[in-house]
C-alpha positions as MATLAB code, in Angstrom:
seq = 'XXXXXXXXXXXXXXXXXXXXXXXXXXXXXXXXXXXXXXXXXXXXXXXXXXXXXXXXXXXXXXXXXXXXXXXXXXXXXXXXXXXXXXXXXXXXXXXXXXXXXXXXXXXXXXXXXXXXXXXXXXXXXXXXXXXXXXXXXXXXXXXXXXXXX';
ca = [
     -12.468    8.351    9.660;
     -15.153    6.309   11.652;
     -17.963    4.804    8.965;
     -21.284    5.901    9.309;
     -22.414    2.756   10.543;
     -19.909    1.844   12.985;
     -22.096    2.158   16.494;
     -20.174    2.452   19.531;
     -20.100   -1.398   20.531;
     -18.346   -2.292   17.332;
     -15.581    0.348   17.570;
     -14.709   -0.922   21.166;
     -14.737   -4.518   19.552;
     -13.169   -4.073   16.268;
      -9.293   -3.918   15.208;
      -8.108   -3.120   12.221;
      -7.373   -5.667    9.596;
      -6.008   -5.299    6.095;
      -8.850   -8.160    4.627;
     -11.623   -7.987    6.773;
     -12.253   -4.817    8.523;
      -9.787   -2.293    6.883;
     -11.645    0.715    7.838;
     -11.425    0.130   11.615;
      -9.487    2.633   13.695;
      -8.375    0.167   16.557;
      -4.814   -0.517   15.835;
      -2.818   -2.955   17.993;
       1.125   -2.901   17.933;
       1.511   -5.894   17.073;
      -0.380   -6.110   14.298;
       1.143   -2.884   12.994;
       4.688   -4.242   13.467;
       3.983   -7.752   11.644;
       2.177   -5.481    8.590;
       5.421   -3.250    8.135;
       7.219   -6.829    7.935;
       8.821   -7.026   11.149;
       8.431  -10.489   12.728;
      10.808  -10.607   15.905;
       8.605   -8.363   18.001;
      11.424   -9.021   21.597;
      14.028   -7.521   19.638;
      12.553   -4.883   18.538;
      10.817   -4.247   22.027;
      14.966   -4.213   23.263;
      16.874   -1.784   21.163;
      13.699    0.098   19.631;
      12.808    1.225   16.385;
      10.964    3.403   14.222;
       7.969    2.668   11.981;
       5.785    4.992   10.038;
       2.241    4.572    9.118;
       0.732    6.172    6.007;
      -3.337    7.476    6.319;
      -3.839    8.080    2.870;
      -7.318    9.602    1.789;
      -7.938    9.511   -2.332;
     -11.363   10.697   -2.723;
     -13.470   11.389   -5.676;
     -15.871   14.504   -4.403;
     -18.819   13.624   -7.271;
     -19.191   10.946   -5.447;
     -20.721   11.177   -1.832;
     -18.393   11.423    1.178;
     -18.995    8.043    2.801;
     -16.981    6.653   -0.271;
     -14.195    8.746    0.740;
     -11.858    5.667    2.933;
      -8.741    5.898    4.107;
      -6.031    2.896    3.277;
      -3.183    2.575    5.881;
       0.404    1.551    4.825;
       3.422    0.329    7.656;
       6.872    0.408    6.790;
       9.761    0.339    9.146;
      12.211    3.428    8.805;
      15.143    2.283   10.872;
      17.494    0.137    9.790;
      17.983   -3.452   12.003;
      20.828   -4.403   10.569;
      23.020   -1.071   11.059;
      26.289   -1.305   13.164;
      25.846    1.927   15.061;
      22.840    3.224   16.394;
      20.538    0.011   16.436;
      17.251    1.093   16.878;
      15.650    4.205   18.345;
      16.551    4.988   21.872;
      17.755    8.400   23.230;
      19.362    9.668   26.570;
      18.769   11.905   29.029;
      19.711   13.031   32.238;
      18.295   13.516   36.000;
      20.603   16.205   37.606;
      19.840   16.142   41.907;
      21.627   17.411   44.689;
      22.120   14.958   48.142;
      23.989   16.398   51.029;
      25.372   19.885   48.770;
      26.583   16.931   46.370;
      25.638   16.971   42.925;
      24.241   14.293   41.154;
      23.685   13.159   37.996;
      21.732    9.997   36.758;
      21.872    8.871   32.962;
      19.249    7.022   31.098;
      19.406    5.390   28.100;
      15.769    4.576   27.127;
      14.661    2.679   24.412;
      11.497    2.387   22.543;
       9.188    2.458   19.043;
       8.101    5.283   18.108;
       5.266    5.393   15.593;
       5.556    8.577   12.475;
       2.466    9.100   11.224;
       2.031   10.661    7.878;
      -1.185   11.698    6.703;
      -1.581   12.579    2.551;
      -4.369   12.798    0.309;
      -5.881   13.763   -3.205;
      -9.464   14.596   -3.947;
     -10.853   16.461   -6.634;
     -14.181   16.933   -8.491;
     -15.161   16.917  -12.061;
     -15.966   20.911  -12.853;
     -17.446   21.536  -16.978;
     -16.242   25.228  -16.343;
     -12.281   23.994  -17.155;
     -13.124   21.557  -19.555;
     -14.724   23.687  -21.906;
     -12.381   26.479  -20.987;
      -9.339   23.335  -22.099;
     -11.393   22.372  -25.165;
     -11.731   26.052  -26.476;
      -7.493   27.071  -25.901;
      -7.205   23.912  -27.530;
      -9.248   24.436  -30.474;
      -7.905   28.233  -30.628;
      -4.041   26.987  -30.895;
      -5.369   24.685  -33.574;
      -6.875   26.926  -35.483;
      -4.337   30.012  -34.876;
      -1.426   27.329  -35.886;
      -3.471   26.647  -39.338;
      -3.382   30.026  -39.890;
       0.314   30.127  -39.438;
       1.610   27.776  -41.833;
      -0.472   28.797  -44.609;
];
């Protein structure tokens, strides 16, 4: 989803922004976290959390493909203000043996984790259905004439 005329120097300088260069690929965390409305970026950073972002692609194929854009959406998924499970974090476990003793070590980790859903619609004006439409259409029409006389 790089524009044509995106050389290599502006990619490693640009970051996406909603108003002025929507169409950049760079994202930066906290950007994405402020645009899915979350504003206290420490707490979040402590108990975790999950946000998804959105590619969608809704492209018009009569036209030519460099009009074809994506638009990016944010939207946390977790809830902050739940009383169990605040967050996103998961645990796991580092099972070692010292001296024929077994050990175990338990780790609670925490973190964002980003869900990325990608959707899109395209489609292309074809003559061969609308006449095809037009002439069913016309036939019903004509064949429900016939009927109530």
């Amino acid at each position: 989803n790089v524009l044509d005329y995106y050389n290599s120097s502006q990619l490693q300088n640009c970051v996406y922004n909603p108003d002025t260069d929507m169409y950049c690929p760079v994202f930066r965390i906290g950007d994405i976290l402020k645009l899915a409305g979350i504003d206290n970026f420490t707490k979040i950073a402590t108990v975790g959390g999950v946000v998804s972002i959105t590619v969608n692609w809704d492209c018009n194929l009569d036209w030519d493909a460099s009009y074809c854009n994506p638009t990016y959406r944010f939207r946390r998924l977790d809830d902050e203000n739940t009383k169990i499970a605040k967050g996103w974090n998961f645990r796991y476990a580092n099972y070692y043996r010292i001296n024929d003793t077994d050990h175990r070590t338990l780790i609670k980790a925490y973190g964002l984790r980003f869900v990325v859903y990608v959707t899109g619609r395209a489609g292309r004006f074809n003559v061969i259905p609308l006449t095809m439409n037009l002439g069913s259409g016309l036939a019903l029409l004509v064949l429900r004439r016939s009927c109530a006389t």
